[in-house]
DRENDREN-119169 format. One record per residue (C-alpha): residue in three letters; x, y, z. Coordinates in nm, 2 decimals. Layout:
BEGIN
+------+--------+--------+--------+
: rest :      u :      v :      w :
+------+--------+--------+--------+
:  ala :      X :      Y :      Z :
...
+------+--------+--------+--------+
***
This chain:
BEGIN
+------+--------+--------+--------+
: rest :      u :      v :      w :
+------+--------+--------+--------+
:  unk :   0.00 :   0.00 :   0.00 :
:  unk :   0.10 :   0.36 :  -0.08 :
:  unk :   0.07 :   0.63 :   0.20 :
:  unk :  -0.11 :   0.83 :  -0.02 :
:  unk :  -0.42 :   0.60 :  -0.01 :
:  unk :  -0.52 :   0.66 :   0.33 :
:  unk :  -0.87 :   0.83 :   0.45 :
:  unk :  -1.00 :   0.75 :   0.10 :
:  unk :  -1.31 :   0.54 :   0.01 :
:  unk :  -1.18 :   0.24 :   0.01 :
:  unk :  -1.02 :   0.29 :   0.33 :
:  unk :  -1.31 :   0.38 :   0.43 :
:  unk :  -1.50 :   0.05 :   0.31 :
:  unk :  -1.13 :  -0.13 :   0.45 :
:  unk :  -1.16 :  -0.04 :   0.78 :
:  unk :  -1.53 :  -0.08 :   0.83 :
:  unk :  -1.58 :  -0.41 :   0.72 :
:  unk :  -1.26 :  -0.55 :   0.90 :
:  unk :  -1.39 :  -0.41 :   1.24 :
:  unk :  -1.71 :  -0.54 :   1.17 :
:  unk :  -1.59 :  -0.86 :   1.06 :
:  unk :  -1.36 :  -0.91 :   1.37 :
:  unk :  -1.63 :  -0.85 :   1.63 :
:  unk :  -1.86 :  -1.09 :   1.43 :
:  unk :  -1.65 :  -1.34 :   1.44 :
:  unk :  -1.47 :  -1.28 :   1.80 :
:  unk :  -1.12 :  -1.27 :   1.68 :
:  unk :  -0.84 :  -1.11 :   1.96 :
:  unk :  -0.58 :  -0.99 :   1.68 :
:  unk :  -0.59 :  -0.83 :   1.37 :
:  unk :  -0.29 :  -0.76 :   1.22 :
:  unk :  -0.22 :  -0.56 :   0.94 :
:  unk :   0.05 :  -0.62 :   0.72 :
:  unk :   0.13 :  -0.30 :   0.50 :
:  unk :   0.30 :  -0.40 :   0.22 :
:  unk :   0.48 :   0.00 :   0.19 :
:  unk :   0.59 :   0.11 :  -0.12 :
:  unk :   0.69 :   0.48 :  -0.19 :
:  unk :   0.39 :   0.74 :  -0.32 :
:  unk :   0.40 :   0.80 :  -0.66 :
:  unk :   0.23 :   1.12 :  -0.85 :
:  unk :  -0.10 :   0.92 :  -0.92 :
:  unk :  -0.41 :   1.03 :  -0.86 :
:  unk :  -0.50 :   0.75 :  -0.64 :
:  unk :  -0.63 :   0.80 :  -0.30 :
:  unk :  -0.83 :   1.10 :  -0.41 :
:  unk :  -1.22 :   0.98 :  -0.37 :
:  unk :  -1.42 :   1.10 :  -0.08 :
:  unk :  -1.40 :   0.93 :   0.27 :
:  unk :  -1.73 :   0.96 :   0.26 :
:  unk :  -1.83 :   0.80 :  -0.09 :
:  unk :  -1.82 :   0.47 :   0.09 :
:  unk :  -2.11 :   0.44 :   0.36 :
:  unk :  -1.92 :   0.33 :   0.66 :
:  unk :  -2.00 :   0.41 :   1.03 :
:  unk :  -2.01 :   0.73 :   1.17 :
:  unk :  -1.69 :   0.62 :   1.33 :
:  unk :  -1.46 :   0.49 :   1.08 :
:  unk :  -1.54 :   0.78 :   0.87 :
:  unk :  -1.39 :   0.98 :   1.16 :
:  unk :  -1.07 :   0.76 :   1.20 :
:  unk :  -1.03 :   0.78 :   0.81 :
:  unk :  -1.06 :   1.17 :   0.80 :
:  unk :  -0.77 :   1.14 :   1.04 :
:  unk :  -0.59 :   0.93 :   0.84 :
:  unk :  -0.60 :   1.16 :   0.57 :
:  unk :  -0.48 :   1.45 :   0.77 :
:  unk :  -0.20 :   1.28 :   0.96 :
:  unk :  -0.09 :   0.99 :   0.68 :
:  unk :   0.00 :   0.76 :   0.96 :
:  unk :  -0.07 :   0.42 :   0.98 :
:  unk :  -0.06 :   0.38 :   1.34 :
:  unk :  -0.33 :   0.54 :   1.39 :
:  unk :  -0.55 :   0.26 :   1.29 :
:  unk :  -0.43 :   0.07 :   1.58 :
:  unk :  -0.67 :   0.29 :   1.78 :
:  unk :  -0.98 :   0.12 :   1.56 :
:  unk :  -1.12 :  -0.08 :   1.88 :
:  unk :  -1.13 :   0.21 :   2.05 :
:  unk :  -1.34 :   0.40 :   1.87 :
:  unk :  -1.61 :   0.18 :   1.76 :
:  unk :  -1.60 :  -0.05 :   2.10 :
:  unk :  -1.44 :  -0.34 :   1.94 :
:  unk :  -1.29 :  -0.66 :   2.15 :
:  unk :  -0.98 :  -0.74 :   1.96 :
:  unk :  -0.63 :  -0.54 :   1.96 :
:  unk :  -0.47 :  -0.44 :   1.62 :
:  unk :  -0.12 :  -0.52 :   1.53 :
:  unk :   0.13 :  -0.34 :   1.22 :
:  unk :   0.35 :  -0.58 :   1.12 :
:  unk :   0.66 :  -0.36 :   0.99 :
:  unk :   0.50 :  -0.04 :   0.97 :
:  unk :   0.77 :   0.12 :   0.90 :
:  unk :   0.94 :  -0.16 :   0.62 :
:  unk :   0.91 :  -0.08 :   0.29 :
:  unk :   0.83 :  -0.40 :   0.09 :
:  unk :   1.03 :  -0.50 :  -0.20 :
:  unk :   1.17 :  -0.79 :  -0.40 :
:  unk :   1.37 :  -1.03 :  -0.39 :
:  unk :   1.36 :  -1.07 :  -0.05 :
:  unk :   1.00 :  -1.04 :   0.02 :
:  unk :   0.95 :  -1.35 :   0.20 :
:  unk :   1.17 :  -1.23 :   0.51 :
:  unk :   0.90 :  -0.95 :   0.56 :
:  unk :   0.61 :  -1.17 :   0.66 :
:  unk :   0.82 :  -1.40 :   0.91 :
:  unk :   0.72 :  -1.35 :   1.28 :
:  unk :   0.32 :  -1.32 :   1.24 :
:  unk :   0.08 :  -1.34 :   1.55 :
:  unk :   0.06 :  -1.74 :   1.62 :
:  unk :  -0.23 :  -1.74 :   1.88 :
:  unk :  -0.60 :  -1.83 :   1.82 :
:  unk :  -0.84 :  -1.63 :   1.68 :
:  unk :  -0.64 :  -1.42 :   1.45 :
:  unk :  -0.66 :  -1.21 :   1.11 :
:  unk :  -0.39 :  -1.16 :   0.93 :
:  unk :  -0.45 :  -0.81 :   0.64 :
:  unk :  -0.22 :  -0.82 :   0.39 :
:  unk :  -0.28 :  -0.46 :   0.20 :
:  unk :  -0.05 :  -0.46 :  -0.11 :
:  unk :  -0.11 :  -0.22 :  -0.37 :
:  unk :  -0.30 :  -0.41 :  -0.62 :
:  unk :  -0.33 :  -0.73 :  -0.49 :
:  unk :  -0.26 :  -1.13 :  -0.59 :
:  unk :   0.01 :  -1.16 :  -0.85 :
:  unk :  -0.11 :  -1.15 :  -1.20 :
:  unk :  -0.05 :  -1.42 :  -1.47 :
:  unk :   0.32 :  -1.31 :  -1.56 :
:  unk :   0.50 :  -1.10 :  -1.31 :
:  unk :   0.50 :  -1.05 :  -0.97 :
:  unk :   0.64 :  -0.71 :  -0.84 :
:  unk :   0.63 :  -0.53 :  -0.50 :
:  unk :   0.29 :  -0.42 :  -0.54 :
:  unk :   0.16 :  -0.80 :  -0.56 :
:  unk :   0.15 :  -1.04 :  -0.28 :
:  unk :   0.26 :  -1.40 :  -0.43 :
:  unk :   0.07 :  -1.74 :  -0.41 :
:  unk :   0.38 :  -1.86 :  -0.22 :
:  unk :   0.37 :  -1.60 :   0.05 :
:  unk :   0.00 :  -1.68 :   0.12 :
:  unk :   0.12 :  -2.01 :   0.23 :
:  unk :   0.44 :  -1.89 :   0.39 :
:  unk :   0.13 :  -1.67 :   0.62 :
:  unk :  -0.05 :  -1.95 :   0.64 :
:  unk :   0.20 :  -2.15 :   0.81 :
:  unk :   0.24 :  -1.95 :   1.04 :
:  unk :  -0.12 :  -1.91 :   1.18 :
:  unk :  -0.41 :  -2.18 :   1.34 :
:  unk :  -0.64 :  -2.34 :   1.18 :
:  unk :  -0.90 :  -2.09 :   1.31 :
:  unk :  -0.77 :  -1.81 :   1.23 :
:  unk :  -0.72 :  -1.67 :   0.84 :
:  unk :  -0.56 :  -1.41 :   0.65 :
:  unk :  -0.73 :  -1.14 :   0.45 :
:  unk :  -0.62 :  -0.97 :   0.13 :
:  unk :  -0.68 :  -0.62 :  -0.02 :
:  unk :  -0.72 :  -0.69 :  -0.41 :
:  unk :  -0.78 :  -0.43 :  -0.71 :
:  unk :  -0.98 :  -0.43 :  -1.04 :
:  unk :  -0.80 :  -0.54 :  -1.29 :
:  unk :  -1.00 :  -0.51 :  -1.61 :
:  unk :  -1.16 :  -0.87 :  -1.52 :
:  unk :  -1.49 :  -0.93 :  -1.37 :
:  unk :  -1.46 :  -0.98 :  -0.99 :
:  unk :  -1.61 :  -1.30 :  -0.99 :
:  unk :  -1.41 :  -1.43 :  -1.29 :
:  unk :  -1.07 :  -1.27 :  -1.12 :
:  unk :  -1.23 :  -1.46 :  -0.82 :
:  unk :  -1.27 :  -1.83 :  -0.99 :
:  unk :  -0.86 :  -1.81 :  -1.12 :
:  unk :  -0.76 :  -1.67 :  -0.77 :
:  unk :  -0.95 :  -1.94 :  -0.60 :
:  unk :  -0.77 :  -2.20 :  -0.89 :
:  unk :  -0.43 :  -2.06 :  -0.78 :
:  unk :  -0.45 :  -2.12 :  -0.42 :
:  unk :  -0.56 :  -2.46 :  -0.49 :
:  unk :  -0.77 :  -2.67 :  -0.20 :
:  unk :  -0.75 :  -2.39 :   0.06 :
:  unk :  -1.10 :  -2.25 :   0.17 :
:  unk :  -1.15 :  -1.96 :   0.02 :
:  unk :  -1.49 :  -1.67 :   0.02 :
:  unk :  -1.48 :  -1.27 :  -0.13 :
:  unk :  -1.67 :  -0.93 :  -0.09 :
:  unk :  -1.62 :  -0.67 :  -0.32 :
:  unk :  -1.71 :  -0.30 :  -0.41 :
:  unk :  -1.65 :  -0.05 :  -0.66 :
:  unk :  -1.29 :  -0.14 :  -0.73 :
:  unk :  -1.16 :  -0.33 :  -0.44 :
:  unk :  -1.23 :  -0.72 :  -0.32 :
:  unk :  -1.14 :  -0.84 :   0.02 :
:  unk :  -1.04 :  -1.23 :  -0.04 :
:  unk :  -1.06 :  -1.46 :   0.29 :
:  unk :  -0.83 :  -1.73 :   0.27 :
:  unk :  -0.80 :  -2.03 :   0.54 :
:  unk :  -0.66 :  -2.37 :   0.63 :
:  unk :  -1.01 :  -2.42 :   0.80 :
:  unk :  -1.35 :  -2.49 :   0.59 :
:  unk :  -1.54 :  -2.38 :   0.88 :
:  unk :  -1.34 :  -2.07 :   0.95 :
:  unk :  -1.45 :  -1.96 :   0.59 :
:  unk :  -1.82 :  -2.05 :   0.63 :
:  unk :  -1.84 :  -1.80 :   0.90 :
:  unk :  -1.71 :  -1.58 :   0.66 :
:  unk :  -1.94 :  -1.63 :   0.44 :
:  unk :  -2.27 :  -1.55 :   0.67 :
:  unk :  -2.06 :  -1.22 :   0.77 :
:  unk :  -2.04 :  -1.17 :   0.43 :
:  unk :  -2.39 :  -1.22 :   0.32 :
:  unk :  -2.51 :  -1.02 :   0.62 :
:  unk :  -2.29 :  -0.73 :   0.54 :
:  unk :  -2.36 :  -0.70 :   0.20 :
:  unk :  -2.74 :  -0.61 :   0.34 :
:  unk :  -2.67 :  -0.32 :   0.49 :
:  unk :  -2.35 :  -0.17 :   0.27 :
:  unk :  -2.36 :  -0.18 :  -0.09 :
:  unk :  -2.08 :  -0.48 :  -0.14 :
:  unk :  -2.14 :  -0.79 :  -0.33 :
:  unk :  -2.05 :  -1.13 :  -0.14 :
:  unk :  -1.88 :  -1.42 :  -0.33 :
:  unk :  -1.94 :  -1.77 :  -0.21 :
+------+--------+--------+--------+
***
């Protein structure tokens, strides 16, 4: 992820349906892993908190996050909307690069009832190439070695000129037996990934529940 993102909408929609999706499921740890690489001149990052109908609350943290462009302020998430769990930043201040990416996710939360975030900038790696702003099919495992069966890992992934749920069937391909559920909106899908069928199903309800009251579209 970029810096430059933060406080936007999908922030917005980020933040609001991990918090919700931790209390429903009564997970103790969330932790984010960034994924930093630099800014760039782009006009990413620009949309309206507010385009993105989150609560009262996250709206607020993400208007802060646009005014201060630190990370760690997300850690304070529970905080402000009453939530159980703690929050975690797994090299926050690391950029991410190649070749030695793998050494960035060592050292992840190993207890129960934990979700792993991993926020790069565009997501799974694409048919050809994989470059800092991917997160590779062999780094999901190397993540989910590393956690219990009952916990999972979550990963931010962009538009990329293919239909979410046909980006979602060759994702779902490339990750082979593991249990696997989506949500998406406007140009941003949230892919749950586990060692654990029944981990996932719970996913799934969330995710059919959410999608009544936000405008996202849940993937089986």
């Amino acid at each position: 992820m970029k810096l430059q993102f933060l406080g936007d909408s999908k922030d917005s929609f980020k933040w609001d349906y991990h918090d919700a999706l931790m209390t429903a499921l009564d997970f103790e740890a969330l932790e984010i892993v960034p994924m930093l690489t630099p800014d760039d001149a782009g006009s990413h990052g620009t949309s309206a908190t507010s385009l993105y109908p989150a609560r009262e609350e996250i709206l607020g943290m993400c208007r802060d996050l646009r005014k201060s462009r630190s990370l760690r302020l997300v850690t304070g998430m529970p905080r402000r909307t009453g939530g159980g769990y703690s929050v975690g930043l797994h090299g926050p201040d690391r950029r991410f690069s190649r070749p030695h990416g793998g050494q960035y996710f060592q050292h992840l939360p190993d207890g129960p009832g934990v979700l792993v975030f991993a926020d790069p900038d565009n997501g799974f790696e694409p048919h050809k190439s994989c470059s800092d702003r991917h997160l590779a099919y062999t780094e999901v495992e190397q993540i989910l070695a590393q956690i219990l069966d009952q916990s999972m890992l979550s990963v931010f992934h962009h538009f990329r000129r293919v239909r979410f749920g046909e980006d979602f069937a060759h994702i779902r391909r490339r990750l082979a037996n593991r249990s696997t559920t989506a949500v998406y909106w406007h140009s941003v899908m949230f892919v749950a990934i586990s060692r654990s069928e029944r981990t996932i199903e719970r996913v799934r309800s969330f995710n059919r529940d959410y999608a009544f009251c936000r405008p996202v579209r849940a993937i089986p």
